[in-house]
N, C-alpha and C positions, 0 to 999 in steps of 0.2 A: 398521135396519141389523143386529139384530140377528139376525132369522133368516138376512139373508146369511152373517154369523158362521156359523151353523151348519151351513147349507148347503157355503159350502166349508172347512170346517171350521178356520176359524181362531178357533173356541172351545178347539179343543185347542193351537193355540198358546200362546193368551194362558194355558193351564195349565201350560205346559212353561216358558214365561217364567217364570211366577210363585213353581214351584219353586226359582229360580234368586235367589229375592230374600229377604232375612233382617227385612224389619222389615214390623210389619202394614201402615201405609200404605204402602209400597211395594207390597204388595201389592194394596192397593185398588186405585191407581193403574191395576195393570196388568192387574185385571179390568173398570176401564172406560176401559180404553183404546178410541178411536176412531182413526180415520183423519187425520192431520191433514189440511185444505183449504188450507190457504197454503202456497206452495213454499217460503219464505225457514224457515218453521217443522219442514218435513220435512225439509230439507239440516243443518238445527241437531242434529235429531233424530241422522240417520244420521249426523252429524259425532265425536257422542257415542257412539255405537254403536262406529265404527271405533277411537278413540281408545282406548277400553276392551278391546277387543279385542286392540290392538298392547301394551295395558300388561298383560293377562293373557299374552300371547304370552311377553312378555316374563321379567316379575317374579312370574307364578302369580297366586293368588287374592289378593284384598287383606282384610287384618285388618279385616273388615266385623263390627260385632256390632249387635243392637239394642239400643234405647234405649228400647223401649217403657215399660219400668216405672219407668224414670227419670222421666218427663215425669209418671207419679203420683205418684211421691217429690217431685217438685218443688212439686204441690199441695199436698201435706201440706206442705212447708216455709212455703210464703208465707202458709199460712193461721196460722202462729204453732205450727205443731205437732210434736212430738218424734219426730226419724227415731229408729228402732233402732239396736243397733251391724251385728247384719245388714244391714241396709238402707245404711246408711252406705259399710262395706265394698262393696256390691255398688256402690255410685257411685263408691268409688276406684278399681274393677277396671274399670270404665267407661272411666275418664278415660286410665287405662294404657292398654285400648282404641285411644282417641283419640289416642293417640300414638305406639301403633305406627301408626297407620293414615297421620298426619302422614309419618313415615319411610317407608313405602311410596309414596306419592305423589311426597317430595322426588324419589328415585330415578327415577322419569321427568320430571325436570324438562328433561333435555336433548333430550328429544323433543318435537317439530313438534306438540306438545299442546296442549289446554287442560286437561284433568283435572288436571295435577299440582298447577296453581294454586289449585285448593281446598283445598289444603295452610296456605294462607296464613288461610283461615277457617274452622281448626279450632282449639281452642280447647284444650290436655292440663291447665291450671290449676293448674302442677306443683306452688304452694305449696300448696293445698286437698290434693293429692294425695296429697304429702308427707306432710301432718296428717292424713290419713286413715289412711294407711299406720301409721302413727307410734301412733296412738289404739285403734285397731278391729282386731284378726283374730280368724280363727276363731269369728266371730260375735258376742267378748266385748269389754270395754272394756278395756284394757291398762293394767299398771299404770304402765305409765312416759305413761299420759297426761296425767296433771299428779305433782306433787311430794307434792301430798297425799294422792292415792289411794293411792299407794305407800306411803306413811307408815302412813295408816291400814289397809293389806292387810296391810303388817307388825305392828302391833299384833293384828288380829285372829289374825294362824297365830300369835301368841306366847304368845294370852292364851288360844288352843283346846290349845296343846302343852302349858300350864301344867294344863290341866282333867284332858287324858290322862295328867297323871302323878300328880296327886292319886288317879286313879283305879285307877290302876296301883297305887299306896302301899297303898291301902285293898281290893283286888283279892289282891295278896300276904298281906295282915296277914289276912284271913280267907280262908284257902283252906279248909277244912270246911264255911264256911256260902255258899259259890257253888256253882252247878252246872256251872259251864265256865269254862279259866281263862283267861279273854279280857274285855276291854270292847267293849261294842256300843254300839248308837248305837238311840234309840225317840223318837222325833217330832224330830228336831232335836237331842235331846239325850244327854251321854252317860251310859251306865247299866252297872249290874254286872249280869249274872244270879244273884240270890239263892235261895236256896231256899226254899219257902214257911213251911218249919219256924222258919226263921233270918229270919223277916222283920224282928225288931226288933234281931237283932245290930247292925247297919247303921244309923245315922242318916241320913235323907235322905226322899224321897219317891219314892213308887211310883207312877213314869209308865207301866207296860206290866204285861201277863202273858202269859207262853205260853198256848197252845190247850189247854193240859192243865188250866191251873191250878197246876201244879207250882212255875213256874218263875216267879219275880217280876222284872220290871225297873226298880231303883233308881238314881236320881241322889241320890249322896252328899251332905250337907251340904258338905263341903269344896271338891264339884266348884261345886255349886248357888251358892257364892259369889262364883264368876266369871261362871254366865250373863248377868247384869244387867248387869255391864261389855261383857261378849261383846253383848251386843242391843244396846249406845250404838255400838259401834264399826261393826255390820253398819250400822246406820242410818245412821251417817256416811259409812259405804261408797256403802249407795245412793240417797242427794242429793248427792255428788261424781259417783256414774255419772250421773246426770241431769244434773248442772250441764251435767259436759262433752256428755252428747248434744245438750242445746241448744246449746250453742256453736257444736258443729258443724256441727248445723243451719242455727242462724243464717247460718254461712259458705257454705253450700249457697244459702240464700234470695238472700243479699247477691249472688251469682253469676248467678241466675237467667238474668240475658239470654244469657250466652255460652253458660251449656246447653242453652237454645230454640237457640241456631243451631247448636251443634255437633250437633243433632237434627237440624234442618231439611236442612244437609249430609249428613250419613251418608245420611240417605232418599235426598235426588236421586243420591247416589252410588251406593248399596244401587239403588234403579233402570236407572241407566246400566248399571254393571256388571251387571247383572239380563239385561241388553242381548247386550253382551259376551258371556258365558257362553252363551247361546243362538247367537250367531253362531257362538264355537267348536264348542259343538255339533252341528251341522248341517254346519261346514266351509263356511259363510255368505260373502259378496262382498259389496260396496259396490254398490248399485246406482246407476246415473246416474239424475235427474228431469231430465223437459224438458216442454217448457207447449206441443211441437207434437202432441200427440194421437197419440204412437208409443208401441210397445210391441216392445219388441226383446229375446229371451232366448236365450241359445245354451248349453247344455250344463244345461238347468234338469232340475232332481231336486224332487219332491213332498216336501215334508221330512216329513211321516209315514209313508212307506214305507221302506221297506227300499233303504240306499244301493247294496247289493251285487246288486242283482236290478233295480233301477228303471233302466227304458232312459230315457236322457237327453233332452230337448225342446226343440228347433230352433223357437223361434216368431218369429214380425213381423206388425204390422199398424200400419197408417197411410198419411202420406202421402197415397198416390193409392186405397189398401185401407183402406175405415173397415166394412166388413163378412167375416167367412171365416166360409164352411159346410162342415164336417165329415164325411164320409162315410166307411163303414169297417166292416167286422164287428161285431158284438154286443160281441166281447171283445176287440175290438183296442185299449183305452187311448182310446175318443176322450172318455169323460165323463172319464177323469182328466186330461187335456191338459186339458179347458176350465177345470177347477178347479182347477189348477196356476196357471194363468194371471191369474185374479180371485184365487187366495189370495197370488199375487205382489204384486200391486196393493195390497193391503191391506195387505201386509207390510210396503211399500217404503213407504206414505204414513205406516206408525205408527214409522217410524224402525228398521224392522228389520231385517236384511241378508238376502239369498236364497243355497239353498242350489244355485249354478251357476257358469257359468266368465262368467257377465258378463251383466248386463243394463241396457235403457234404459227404464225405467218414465217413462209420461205421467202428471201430476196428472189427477184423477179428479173429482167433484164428490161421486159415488157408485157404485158397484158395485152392482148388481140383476141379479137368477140366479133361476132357475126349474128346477132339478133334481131329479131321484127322481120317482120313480112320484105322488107328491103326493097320496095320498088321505089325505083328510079324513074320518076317523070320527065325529068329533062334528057335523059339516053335513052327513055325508050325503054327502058329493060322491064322487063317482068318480073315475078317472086322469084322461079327459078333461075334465071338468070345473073339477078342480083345476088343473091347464096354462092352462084357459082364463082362469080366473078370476086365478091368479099371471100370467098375459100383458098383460090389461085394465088389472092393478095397474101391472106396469111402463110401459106406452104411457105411461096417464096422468103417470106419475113421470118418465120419461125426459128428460133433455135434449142440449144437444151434447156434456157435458163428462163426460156417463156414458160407465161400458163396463155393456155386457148379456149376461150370460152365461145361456141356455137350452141345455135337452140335450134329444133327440129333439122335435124341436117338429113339432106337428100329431100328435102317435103318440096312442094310445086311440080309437078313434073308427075310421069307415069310410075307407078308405084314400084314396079321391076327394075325400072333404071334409074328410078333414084336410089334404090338400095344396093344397087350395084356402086353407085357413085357414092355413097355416102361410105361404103368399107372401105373404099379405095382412099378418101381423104382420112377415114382412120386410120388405117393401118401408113400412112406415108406421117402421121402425127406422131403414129406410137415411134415410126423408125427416127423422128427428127430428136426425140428423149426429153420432149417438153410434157408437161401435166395439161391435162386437157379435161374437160370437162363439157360432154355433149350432153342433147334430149331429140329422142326420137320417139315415131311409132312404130317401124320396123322391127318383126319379128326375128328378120336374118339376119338384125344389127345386134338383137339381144342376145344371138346364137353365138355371134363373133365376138362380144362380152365373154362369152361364157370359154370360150375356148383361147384364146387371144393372150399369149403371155406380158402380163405387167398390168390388164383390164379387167372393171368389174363393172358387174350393173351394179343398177341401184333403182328403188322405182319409188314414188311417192303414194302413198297409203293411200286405200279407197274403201269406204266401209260396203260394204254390199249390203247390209242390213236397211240402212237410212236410205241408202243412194246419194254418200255424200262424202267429198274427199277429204281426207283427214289433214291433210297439207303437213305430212311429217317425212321425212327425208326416210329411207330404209335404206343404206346399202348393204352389199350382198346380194338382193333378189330382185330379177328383171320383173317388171311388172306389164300391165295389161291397160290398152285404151280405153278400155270401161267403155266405150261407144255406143253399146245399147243399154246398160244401164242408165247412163247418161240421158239417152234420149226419151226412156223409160221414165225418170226422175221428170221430166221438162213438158213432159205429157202426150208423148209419140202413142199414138192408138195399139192396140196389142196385136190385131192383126197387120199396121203395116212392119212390126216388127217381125213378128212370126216367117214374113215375105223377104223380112230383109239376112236373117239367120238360114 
């Protein structure tokens, strides 16, 4: 399925989605997203899509954040191990999170929804919150986290104010043997700057010198009798900040389940809405699923072209039409029409909305396309070869519940034997009883349209007045290469056309 992805390019969808999603698994998700194959599972899909849609409509974006590096915080807790107070903090701004997101949701509870109800399996854990709030900011442990940190915080600024004024005392009492009138601070501790002259005026020890040598830095005896008190009390500072990290911790551990699902929610939500977002973007619609093999689009736009320039696409097929062949100018829009159409299908089955005024998508089994010039450089292969070889692939793969989307079929090759081979891969499509949808320039192909039970053409407008194609879907009526009006429009001289008709 993958090169179909690519072919009608709804690999750039699933990148447009993904922009739209805040947590890494979500975004896994929705780079392997598939198509779903059960109907009850697509309308679940799309139920979720529209619902999100009417709640962005409504109430803006939702306080979505991730949780990604929670669910590693959470490993560290269970394994018996010490969060940070950073880390901490970032799991109470989390949970704040969670509960604005709670309040976001409440607020469409009066709508014909289901999303609001995941309101009820979230989890804000206001007392943890609380105590986180309360313990942790700014990255540090707060002193009003317990009674004793406090105590002890206040001991240490008393027993550091008491050093800076000892220091100060003996700072003033020798002002000739310092070099500057200030105390400084050398590894931790505080010192006078002496002068080298005056190094024994000073009782105390000499922790520093300047770059000169000039200039010595002494801690006082008088200061130096407070350090030793000062290093009991930082100690007891930080096996009180430990206690409490663990504690906290621990209240983190203790929690664990309700955090695995307030994760597990935000993702399917960070998904849906993922959804949502994307519909707005596009100006997306609900599409209808039906299990009779129809495909109905009226006012459909290519969502990666340009809204203000892309002529709109009138499609159907089914019913009594399980085949349409495409005819039309070079540049008239008919490879975009077919890829319009299979990146519809694929849209509609992964729960996406389209971007038109209504459509009725059939379940699919699978989508198979054979588009672009198809050469293979690393086999070797040529245009025609490659067509042939992606044709053989689909026969074999095909069944009734496929659509098959090919563009110029039987083209590279001699005009006679492509057209011979290109009836013969339709008429083995029309017998497999998949929908199909070609483009060609063969006249004998538009004949076998015409006659071919369960087939129609269909050609794409060309005004002959301008010499310019109108890019509107017709079906009903085989159409024409327009090849020298074309080349007539591009500035082919009149006599080599004249040569060439």
């Amino acid at each position: 399925m993958n090169r179909t992805f690519e072919t009608l390019e709804f690999n750039h969808i699933l990148k447009q989605l993904e922009e739209y999603a805040y947590t890494e698994r979500s975004k896994e998700k929705i780079r392997a997203l598939e198509p779903y194959l059960r109907e009850t599972d697509v309308k679940v899909a799309l139920r979720e899509t529209t619902e999100a849609r009417e709640m962005l409509d409504k109430f803006g974006n939702p306080p979505l954040v991730t949780l990604d590096q929670v669910e590693e915080l959470l490993n560290t807790a269970q394994k018996e191990g010490c969060l940070t107070a950073e880390q901490l903090e970032y799991i109470g701004i989390t949970l704040t999170a969670v509960e604005r997101l709670k309040d976001y949701l409440s607020r469409g509870k009066h709508l014909e929804s289901g999303l609001p109800f995941y309101e009820a399996d979230l989890y804000p854990m206001t007392d943890i919150k609380e105590e986180l709030a309360a313990s942790v900011r700014n990255n540090q442990v707060q002193d009003y986290a317990s009674k004793y940190l406090k105590d002890t915080r206040e001991q240490i600024a008393r027993t550091e104010e008491k050093m800076r004024t000892k220091a100060e005392a003996v700072l003033k009492a020798n002002k000739d043997a310092v070099s500057e009138q200030f105390i400084t601070s050398r590894n931790g501790r505080i010192c006078i700057p002496v002068k080298k002259d005056y190094k024994f005026r000073i009782p105390g020890t000499v922790i520093d010198k300047s770059s000169t040598g000039a200039t010595l830095f002494v801690e006082p005896v008088s200061v130096a009798k407070y350090g030793e008190e000062l290093q009991l009390l930082k100690l007891d500072e930080e096996n009180e900040v430990r206690r409490i990290l663990y504690t906290l911790t621990a209240l983190i551990a203790e929690q664990q389940e309700l955090f695995y699902e307030n994760i597990r929610v935000i993702e399917k939500l960070d998904f849906i809405f993922a959804k949502g977002k994307l519909s707005a973007a596009v100006c997306g619609t609900l599409p209808k699923i039906n299990l009779e093999r129809r495909i109905r689009i009226r006012n459909g736009r290519h969502p990666l072209l340009d809204p203000t320039t892309c002529v709109p696409l009138d499609f159907e097929i089914g019913q009594k039409t399980r085949g349409i062949i495409i005819t039309g100018p070079n540049t008239g829009g008919k490879t975009v029409a077919i890829k319009t159409v299979g990146l519809y299908c694929l849209m509609a089955q992964c729960g996406l909305h389209l971007p038109c005024g209504e459509a009725d998508i059939c379940m699919n089994s699978q989508v198979l396309c054979d588009i672009g010039d198809g050469q293979n450089m690393t086999e070797n292969l040529s245009t025609f070869s490659a067509h042939i070889t992606n044709a053989l692939d689909i026969l074999r793969r095909v069944n009734r519940e496929s659509l098959v989307v090919m563009d110029e079929l039987g083209s590279g090759t001699d005009p006679a034997e492509g057209m011979g081979i290109a009836i013969a891969i339709l008429e083995e499509l029309r017998k497999s009883g998949c929908l199909y949808l070609v483009t060609t320039h063969y006249p004998e192909v538009k004949q076998y349209g015409e006659n071919a039970e369960g087939v129609c053409n269909a050609r794409m407008a060309f005004d002959r007045e301008t010499l310019k194609p109108k890019y509107r879907l017709e079906i009903g009526r085989a159409g024409e290469s327009c090849a020298f009006y074309i080349a007539k429009s591009l500035g082919m001289p009149a006599d080599m056309l004249r040569r060439a008709s």
